[in-house]
ROBA-501219 format. One line per 10 residues: their letters; for each residue x, y, z of N, C-alpha, C. Coordinates in nm, 3 decimals. Layout:
! residues N
a> X:Y:Z:X:Y:Z:X:Y:Z ~ ...
***
This chain:
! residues 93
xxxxxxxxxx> 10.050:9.625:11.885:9.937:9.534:11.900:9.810:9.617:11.923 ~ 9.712:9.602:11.882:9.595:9.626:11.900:9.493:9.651:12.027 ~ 9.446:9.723:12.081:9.375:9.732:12.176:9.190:9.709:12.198 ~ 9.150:9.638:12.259:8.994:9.642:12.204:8.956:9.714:12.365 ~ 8.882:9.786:12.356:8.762:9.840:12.445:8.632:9.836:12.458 ~ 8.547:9.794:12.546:8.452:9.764:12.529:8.380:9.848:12.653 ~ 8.248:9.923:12.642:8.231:9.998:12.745:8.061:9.943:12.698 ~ 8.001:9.959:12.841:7.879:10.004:12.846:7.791:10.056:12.961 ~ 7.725:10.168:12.897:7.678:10.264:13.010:7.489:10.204:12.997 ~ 7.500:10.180:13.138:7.328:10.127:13.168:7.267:10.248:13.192
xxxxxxxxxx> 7.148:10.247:13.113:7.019:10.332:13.131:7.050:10.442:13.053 ~ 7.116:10.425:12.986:7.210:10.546:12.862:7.100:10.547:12.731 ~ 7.130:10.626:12.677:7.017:10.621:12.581:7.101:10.663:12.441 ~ 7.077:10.672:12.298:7.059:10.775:12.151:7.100:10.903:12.216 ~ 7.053:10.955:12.275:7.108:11.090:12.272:7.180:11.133:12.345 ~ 7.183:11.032:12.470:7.315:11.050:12.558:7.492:11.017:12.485 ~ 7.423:10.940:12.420:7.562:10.898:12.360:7.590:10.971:12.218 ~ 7.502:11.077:12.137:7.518:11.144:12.073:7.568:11.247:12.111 ~ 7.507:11.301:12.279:7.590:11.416:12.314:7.732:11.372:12.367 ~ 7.777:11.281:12.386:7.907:11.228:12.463:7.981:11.230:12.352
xxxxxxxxxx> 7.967:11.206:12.207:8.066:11.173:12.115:8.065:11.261:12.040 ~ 7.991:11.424:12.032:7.980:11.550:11.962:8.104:11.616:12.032 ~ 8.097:11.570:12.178:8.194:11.649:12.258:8.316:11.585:12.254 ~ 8.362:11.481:12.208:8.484:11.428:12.241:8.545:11.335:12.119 ~ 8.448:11.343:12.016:8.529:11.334:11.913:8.561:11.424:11.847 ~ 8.646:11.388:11.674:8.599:11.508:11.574:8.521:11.492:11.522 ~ 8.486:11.638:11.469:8.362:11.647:11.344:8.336:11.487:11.246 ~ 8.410:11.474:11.208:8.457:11.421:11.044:8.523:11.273:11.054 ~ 8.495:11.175:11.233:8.601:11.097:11.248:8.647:11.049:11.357 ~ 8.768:10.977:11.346:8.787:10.915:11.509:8.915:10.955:11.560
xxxxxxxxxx> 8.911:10.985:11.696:9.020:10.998:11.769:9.139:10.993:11.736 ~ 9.293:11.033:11.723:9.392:10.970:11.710:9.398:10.831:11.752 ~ 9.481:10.740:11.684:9.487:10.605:11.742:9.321:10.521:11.743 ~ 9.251:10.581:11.671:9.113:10.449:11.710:9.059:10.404:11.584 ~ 9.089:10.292:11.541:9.100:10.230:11.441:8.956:10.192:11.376 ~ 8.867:10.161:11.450:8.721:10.118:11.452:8.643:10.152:11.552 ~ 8.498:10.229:11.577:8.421:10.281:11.669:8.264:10.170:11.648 ~ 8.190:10.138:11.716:8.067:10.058:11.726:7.999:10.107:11.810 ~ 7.888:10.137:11.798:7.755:10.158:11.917:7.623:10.063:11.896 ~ 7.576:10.016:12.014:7.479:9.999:12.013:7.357:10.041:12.105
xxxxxxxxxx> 7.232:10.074:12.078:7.123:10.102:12.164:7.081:9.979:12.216 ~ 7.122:9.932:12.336:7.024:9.801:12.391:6.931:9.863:12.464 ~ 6.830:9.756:12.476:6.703:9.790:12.589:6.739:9.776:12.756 ~ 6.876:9.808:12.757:6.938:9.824:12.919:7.037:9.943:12.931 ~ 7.042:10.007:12.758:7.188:10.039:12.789:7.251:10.112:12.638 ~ 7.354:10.154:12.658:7.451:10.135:12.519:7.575:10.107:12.565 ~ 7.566:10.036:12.475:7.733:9.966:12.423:7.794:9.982:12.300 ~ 7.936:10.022:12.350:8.054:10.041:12.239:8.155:9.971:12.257 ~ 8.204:9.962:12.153:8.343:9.897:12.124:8.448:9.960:12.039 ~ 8.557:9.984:12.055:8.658:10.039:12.005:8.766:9.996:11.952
xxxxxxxxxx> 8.805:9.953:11.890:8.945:9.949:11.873:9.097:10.012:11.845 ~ 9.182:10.032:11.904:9.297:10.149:11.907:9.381:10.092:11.869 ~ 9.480:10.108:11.823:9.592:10.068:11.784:9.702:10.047:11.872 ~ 9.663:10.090:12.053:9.762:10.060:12.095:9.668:10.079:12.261 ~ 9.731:10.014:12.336:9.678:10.073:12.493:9.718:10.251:12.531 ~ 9.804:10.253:12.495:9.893:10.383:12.467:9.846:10.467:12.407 ~ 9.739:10.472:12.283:9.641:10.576:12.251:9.539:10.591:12.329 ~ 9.489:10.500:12.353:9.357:10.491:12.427:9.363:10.570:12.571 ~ 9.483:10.539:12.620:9.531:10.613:12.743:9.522:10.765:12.700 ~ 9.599:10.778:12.611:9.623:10.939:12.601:9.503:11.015:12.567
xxxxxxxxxx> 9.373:10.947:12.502:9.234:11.002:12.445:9.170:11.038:12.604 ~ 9.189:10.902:12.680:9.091:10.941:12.768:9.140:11.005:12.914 ~ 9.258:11.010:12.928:9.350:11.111:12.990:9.346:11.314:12.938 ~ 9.382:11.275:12.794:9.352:11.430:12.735:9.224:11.481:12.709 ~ 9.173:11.414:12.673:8.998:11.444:12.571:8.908:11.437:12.642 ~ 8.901:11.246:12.691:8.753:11.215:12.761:8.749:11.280:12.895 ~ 8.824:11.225:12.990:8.822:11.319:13.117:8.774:11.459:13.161 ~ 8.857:11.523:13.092:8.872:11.676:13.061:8.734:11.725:13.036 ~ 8.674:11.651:12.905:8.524:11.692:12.868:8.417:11.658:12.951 ~ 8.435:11.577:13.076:8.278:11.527:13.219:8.321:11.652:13.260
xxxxxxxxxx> 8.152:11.634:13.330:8.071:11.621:13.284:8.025:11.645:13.123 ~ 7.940:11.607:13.041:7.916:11.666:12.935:7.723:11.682:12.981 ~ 7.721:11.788:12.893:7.586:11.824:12.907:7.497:11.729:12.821 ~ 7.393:11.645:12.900:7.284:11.521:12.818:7.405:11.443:12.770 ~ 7.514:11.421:12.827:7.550:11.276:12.881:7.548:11.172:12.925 ~ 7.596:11.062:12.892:7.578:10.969:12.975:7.576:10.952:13.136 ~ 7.417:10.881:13.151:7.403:10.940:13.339:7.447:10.870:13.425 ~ 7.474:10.732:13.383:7.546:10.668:13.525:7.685:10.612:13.440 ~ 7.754:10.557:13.547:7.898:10.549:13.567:7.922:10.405:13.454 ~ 8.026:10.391:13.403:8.042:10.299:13.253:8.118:10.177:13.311
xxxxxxxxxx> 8.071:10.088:13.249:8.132:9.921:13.288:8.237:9.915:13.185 ~ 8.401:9.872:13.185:8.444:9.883:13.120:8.501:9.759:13.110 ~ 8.588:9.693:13.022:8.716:9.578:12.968:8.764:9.613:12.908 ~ 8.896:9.579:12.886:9.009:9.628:12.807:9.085:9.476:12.757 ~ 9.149:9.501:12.651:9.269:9.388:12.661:9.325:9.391:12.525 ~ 9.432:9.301:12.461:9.504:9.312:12.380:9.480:9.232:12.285 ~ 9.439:9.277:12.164:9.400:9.211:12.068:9.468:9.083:11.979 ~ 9.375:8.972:12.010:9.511:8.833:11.998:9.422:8.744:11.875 ~ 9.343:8.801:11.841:9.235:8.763:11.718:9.184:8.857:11.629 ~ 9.218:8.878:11.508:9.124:8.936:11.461:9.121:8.915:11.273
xxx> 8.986:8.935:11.278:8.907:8.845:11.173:8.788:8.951:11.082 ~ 8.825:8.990:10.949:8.686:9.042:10.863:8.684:8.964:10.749 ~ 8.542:9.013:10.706:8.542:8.964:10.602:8.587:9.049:10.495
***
């Protein structure tokens, strides 16, 4: 089943979140297990959304990868609001 993630870091900016995802993704792409990546620049914030293919990837990215890589340098500066849950809809066109 599917995993959706949804994070957002207040007072985050374009380049905070350019340096956060130079460091902890790949070059060329997404994570093992992450099926779809989204950002947005709000005027409070950025927000992403993810989708993984499992709770079980997502665990292991941010257990092995994300963790490991905080601090990152011109990172995101304050602490991230997060939700999680199991994907019971999903819909493209």
């Amino acid at each position: 089943m599917s995993y959706l993630q949804v994070d957002f870091w207040p007072g985050a900016s374009q380049a905070n979140y350019d340096a956060e995802i130079a460091a902890v993704h790949p070059p060329n792409g997404l994570p093992e297990g992450q099926l779809v990546h989204h950002a947005a620049v709000t005027a409070d914030g950025v927000l992403i959304s993810a989708v993984w293919d499992s709770q079980e990837s997502k665990d292991s990215f941010v257990e092995e990868i994300l963790m490991p890589a905080q601090p990152v340098e011109g990172g995101f500066p304050n602490p991230v609001v997060s939700n999680f849950g199991d994907v019971y809809y999903e819909h493209s066109a």
